[in-house]
TORPA-4810 file (N, C-alpha, C, O; in nm, 3 decimals):
<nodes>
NODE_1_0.083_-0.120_0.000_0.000_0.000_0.000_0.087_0.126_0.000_0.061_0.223_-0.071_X
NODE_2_0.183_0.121_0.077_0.256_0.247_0.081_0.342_0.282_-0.040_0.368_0.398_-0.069_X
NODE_3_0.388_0.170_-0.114_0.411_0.209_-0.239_0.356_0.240_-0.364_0.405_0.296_-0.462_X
NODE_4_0.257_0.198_-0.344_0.163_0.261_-0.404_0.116_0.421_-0.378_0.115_0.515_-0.457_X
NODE_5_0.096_0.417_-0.303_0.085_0.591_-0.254_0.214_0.655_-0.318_0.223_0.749_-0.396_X
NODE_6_0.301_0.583_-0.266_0.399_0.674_-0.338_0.421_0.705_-0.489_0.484_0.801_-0.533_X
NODE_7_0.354_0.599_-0.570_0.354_0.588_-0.719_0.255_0.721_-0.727_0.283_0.812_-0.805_X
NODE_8_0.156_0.726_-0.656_0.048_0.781_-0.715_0.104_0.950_-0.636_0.081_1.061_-0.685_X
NODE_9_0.170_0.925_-0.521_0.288_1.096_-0.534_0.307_1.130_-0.644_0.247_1.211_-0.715_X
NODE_10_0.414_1.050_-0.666_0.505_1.102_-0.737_0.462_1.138_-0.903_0.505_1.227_-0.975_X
NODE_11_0.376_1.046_-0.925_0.264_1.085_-1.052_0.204_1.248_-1.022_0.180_1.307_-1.127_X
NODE_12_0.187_1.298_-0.945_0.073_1.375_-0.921_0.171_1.492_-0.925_0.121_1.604_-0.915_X
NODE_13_0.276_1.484_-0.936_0.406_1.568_-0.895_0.468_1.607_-1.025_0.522_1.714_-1.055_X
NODE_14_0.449_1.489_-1.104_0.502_1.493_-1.255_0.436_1.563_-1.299_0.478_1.657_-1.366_X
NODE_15_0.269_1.535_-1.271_0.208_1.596_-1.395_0.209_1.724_-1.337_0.264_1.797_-1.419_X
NODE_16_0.169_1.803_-1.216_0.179_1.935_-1.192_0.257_1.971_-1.238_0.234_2.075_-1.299_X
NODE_17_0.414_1.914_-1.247_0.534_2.011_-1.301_0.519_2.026_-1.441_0.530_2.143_-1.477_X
NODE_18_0.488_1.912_-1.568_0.422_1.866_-1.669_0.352_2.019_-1.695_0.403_2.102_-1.771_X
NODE_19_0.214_2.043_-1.612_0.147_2.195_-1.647_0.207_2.300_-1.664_0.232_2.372_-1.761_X
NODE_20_0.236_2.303_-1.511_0.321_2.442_-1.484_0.431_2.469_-1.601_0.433_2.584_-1.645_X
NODE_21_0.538_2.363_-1.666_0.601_2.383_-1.751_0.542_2.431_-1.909_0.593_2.515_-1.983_X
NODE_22_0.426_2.354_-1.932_0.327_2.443_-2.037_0.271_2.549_-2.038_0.234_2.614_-2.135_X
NODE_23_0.259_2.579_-1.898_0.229_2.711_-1.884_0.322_2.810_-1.926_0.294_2.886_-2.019_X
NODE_24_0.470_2.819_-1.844_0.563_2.880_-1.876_0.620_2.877_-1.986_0.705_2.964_-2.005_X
NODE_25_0.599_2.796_-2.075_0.630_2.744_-2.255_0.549_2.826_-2.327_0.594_2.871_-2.432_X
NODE_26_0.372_2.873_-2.272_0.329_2.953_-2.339_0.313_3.085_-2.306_0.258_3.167_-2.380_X
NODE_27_0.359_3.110_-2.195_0.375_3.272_-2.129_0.536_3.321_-2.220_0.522_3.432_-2.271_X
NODE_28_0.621_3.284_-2.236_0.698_3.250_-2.329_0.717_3.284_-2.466_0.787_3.357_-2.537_X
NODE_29_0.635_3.208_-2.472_0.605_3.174_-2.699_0.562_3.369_-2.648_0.645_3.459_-2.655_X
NODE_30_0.449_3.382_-2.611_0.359_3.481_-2.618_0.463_3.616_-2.609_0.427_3.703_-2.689_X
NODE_31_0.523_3.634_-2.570_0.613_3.726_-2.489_0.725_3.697_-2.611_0.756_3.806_-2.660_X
NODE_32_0.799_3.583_-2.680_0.892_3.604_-2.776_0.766_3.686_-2.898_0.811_3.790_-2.946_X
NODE_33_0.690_3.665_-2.924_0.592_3.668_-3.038_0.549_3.833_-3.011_0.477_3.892_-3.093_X
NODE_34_0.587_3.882_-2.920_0.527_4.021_-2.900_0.670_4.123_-2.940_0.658_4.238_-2.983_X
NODE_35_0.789_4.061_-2.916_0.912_4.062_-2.910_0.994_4.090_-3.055_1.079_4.173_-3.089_X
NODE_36_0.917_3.964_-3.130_0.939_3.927_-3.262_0.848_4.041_-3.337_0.906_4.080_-3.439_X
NODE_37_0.737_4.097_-3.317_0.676_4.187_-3.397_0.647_4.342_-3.373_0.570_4.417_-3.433_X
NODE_38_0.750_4.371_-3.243_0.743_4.513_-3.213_0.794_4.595_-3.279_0.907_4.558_-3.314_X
NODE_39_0.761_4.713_-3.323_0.770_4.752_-3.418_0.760_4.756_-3.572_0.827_4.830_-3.645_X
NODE_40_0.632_4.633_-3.627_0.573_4.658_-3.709_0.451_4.702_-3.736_0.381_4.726_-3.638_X
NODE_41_0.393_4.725_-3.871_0.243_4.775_-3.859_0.164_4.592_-3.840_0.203_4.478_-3.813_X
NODE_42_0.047_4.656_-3.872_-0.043_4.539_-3.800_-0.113_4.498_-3.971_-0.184_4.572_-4.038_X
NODE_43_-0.071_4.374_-4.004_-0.085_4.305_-4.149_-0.190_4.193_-4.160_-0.202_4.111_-4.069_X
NODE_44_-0.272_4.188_-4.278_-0.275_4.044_-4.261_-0.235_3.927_-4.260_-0.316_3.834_-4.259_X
NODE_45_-0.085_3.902_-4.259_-0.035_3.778_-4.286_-0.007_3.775_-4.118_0.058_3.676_-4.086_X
NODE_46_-0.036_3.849_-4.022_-0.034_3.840_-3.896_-0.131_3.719_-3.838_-0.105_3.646_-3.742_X
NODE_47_-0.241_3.718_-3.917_-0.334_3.666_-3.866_-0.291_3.510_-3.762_-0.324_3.491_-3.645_X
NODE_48_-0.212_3.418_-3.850_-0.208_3.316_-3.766_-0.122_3.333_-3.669_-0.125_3.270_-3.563_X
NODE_49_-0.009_3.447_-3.710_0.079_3.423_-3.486_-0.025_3.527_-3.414_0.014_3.582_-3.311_X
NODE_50_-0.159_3.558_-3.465_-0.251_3.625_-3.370_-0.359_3.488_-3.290_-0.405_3.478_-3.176_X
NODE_51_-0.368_3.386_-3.424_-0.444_3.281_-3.330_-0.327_3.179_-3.253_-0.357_3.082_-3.184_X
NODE_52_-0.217_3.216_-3.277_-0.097_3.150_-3.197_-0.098_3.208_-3.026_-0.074_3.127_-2.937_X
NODE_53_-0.124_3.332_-2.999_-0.142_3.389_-2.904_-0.270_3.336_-2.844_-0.287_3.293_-2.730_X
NODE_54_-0.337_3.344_-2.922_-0.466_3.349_-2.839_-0.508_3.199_-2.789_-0.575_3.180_-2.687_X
NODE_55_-0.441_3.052_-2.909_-0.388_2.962_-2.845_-0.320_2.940_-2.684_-0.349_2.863_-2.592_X
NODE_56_-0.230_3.033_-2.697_-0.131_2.983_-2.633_-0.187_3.038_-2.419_-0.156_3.009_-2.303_X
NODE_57_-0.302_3.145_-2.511_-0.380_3.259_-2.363_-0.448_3.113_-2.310_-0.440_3.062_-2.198_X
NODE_58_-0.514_3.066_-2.425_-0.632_2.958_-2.366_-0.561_2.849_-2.320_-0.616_2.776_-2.238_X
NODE_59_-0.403_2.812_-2.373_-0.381_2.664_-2.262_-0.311_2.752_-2.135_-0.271_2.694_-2.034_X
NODE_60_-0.302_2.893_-2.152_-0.267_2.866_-1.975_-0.376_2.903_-1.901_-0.365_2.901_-1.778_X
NODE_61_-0.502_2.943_-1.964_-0.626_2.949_-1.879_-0.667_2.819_-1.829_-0.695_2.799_-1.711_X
NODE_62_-0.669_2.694_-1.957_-0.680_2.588_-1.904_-0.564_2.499_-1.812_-0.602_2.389_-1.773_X
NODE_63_-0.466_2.530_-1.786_-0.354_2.481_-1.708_-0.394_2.561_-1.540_-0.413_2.506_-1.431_X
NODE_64_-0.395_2.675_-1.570_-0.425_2.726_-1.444_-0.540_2.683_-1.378_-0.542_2.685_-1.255_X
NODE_65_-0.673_2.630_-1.468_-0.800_2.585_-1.386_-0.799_2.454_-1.335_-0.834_2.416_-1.223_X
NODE_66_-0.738_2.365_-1.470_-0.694_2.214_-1.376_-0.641_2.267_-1.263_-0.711_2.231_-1.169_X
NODE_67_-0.511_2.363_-1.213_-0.418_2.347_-1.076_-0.507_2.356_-1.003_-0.511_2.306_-0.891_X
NODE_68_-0.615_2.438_-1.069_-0.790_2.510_-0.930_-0.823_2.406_-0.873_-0.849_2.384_-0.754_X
NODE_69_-0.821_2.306_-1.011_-0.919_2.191_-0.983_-0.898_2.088_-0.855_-0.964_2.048_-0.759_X
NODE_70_-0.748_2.067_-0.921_-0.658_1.945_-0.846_-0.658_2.008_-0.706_-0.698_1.925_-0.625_X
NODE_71_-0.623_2.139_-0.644_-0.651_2.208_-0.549_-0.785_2.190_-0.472_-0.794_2.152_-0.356_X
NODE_72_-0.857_2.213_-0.531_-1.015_2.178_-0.469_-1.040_2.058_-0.476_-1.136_2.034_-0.403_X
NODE_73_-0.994_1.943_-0.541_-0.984_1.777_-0.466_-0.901_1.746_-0.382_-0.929_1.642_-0.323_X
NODE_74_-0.814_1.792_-0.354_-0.690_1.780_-0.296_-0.768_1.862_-0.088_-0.752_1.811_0.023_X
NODE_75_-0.825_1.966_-0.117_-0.899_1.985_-0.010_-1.042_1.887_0.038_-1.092_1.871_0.149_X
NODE_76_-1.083_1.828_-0.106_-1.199_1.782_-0.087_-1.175_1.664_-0.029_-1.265_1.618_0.041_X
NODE_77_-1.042_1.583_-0.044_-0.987_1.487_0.010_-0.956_1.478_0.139_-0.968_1.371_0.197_X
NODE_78_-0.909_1.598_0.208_-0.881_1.614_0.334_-1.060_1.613_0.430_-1.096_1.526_0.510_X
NODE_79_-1.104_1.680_0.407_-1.261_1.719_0.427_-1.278_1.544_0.408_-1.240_1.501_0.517_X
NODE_80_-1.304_1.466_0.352_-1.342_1.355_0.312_-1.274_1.267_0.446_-1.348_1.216_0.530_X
NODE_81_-1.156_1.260_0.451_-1.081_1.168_0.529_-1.128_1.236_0.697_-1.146_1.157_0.791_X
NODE_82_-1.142_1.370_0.713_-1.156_1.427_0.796_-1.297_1.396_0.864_-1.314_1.393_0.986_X
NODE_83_-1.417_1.368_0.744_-1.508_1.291_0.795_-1.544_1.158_0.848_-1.623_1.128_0.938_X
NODE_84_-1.457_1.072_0.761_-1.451_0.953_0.790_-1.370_0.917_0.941_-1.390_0.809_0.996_X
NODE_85_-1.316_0.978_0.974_-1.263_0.944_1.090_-1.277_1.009_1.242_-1.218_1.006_1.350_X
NODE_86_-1.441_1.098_1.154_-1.484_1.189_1.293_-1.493_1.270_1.358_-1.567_1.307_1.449_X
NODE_87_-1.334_1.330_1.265_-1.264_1.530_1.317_-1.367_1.580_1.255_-1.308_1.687_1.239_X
NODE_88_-1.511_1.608_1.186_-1.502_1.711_1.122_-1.616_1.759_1.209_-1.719_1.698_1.182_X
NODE_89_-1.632_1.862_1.318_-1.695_1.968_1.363_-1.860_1.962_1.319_-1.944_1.934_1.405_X
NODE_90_-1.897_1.989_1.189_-1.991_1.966_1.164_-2.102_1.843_1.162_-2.219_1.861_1.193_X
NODE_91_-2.056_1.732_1.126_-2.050_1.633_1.103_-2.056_1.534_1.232_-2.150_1.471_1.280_X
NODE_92_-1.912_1.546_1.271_-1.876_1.444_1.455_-1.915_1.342_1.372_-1.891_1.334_1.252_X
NODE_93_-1.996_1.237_1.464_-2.022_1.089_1.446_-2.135_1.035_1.393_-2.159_0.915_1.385_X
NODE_94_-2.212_1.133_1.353_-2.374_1.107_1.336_-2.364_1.015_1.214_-2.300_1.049_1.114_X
NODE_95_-2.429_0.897_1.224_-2.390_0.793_1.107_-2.440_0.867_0.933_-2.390_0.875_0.821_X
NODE_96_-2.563_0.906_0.999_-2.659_0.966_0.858_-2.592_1.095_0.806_-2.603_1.127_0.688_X
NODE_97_-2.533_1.158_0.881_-2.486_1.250_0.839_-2.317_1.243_0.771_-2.267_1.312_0.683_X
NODE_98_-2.261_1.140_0.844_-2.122_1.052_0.802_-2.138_1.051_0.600_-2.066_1.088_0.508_X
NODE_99_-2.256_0.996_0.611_-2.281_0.880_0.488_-2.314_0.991_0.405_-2.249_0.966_0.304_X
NODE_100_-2.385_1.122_0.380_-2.460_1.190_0.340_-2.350_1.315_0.314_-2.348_1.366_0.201_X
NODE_101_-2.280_1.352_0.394_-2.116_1.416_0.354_-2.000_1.350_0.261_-1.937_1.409_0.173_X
NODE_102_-1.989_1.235_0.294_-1.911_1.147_0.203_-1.992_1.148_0.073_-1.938_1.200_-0.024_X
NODE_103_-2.097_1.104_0.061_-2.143_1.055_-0.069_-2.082_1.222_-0.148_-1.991_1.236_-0.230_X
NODE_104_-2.164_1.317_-0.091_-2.164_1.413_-0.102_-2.043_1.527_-0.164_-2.050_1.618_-0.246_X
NODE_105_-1.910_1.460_-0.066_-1.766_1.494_-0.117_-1.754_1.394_-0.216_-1.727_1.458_-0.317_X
NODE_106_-1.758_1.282_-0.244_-1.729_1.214_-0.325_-1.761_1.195_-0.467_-1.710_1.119_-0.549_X
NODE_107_-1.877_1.297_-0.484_-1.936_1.346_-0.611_-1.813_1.483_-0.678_-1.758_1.509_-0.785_X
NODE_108_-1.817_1.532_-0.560_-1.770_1.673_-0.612_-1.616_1.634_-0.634_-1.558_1.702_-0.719_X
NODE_109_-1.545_1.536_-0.572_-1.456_1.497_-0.620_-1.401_1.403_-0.780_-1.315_1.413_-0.868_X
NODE_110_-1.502_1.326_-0.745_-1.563_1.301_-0.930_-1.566_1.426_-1.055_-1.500_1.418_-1.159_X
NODE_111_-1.655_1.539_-1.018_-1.678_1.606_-1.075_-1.576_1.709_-1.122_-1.572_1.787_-1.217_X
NODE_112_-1.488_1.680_-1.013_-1.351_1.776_-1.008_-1.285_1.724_-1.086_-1.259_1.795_-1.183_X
NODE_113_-1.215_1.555_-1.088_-1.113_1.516_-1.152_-1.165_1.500_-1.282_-1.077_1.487_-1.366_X
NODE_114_-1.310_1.496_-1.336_-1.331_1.504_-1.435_-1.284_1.653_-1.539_-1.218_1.669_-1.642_X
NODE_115_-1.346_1.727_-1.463_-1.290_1.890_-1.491_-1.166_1.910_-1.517_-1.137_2.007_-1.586_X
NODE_116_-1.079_1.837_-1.476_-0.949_1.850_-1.437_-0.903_1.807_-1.580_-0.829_1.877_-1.649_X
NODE_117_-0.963_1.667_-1.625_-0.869_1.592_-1.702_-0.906_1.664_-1.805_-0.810_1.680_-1.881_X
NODE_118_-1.040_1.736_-1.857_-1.075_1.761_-2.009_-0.984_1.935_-1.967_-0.948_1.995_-2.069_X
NODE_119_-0.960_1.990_-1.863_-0.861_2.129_-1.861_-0.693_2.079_-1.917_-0.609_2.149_-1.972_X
NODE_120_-0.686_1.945_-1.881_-0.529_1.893_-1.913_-0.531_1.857_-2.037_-0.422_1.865_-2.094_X
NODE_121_-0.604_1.825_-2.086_-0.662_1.786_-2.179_-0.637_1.895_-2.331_-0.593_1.857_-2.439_X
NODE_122_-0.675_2.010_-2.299_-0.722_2.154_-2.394_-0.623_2.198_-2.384_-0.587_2.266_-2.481_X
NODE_123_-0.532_2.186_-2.273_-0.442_2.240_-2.207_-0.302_2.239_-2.306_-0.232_2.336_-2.337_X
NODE_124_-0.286_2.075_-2.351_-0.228_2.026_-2.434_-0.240_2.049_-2.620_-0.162_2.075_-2.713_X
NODE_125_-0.363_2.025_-2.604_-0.399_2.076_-2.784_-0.370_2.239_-2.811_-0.319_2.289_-2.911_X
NODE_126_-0.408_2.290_-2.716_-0.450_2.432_-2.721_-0.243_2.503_-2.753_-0.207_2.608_-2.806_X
NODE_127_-0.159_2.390_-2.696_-0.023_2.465_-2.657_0.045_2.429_-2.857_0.115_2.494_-2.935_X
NODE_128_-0.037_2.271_-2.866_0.038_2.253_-2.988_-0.009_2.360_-3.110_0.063_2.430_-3.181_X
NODE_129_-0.175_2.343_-3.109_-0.182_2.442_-3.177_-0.166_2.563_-3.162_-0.226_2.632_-3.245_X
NODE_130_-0.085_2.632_-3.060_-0.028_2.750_-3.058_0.111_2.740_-3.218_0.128_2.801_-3.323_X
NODE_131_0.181_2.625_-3.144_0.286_2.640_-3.214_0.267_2.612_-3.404_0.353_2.617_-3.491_X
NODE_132_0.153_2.591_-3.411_0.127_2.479_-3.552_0.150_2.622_-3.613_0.244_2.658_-3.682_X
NODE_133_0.014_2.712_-3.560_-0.012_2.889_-3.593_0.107_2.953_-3.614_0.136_3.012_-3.718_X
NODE_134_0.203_2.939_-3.477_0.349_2.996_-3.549_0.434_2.988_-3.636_0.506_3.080_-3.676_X
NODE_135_0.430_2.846_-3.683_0.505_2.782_-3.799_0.442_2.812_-3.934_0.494_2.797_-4.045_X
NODE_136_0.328_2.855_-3.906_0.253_2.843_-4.087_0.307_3.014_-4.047_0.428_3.028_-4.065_X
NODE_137_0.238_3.130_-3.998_0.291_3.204_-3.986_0.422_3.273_-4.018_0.441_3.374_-4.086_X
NODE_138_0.505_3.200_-3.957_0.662_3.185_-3.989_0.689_3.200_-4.157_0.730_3.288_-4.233_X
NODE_139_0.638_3.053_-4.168_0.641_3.047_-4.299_0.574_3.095_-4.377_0.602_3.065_-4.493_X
NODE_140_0.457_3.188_-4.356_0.381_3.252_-4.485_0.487_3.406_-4.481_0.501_3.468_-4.587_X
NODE_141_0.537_3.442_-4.389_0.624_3.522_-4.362_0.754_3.561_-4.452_0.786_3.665_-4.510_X
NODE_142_0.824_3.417_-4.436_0.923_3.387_-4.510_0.868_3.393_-4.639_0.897_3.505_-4.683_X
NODE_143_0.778_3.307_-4.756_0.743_3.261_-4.825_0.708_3.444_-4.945_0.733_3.464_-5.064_X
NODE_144_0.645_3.534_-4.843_0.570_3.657_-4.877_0.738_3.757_-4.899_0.750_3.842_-4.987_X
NODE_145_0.837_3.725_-4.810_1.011_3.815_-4.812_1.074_3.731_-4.992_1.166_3.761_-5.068_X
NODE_146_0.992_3.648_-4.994_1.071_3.540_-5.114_1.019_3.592_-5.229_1.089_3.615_-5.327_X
NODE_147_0.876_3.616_-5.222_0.834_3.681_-5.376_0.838_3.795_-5.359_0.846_3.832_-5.476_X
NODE_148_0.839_3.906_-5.284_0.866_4.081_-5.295_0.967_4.106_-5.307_1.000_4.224_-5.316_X
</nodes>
């Protein structure tokens, strides 16, 4: 059992760092891409490192709401264990009320890791297609310096 717990640590550890590092990959891109075009006028061949940005806004909106998420199971877990064993103030020992809190956390914990996975989820598409936007970009860029 205890190694197991620890598998499921150290998993939980990966993937937070896993986010947080996509996050900072697209706070990044966003910030070279503002970097890369200061001081020009505003074109249409801009268009795709504009949906590259706006990519890259939405996987750290979704990176940041999974951390919400995992955060609010991660409490809902404590609250949970906290009932089951009697600490919780509200609650104490009352069997019906035991059963009726648990069920109760145990939904919203469902509901959470579900939330969680389709935010990790967007989180991921949302970062590649940041970069897909930059590359066609790039290259309609290049492609437009080649025939003028």
């Amino acid at each position: 059992m205890e190694e197991q717990n620890e598998i499921t640590r150290q998993f939980r550890q990966q993937q937070e760092k896993y986010i947080y590092y996509i996050i900072a990959l697209s706070v990044t891109a966003i910030g070279f891409s503002i970097v890369k075009t200061s001081g020009e006028y505003l074109k249409w061949t801009q268009i795709p490192l504009g949906l590259a940005m706006l990519s890259w806004s939405l996987s750290i909106y979704c990176g940041l709401t999974f951390l919400k998420y995992v955060i609010s199971n991660l409490y809902a877990n404590k609250e949970y264990l906290d009932i089951k064993n009697g600490q919780n103030s509200e609650v104490g020992n009352h069997p019906e009320l035991k059963k009726a809190a648990v069920s109760g956390i145990t939904q919203a914990m469902k509901s959470n890791s579900d939330k969680a996975k389709k935010f990790a989820k967007w989180q991921n598409r949302l970062f590649y297609g940041g970069i897909i936007f930059f590359l066609l970009w790039h290259v309609l860029e290049m492609y437009l310096k080649t025939i003028c």
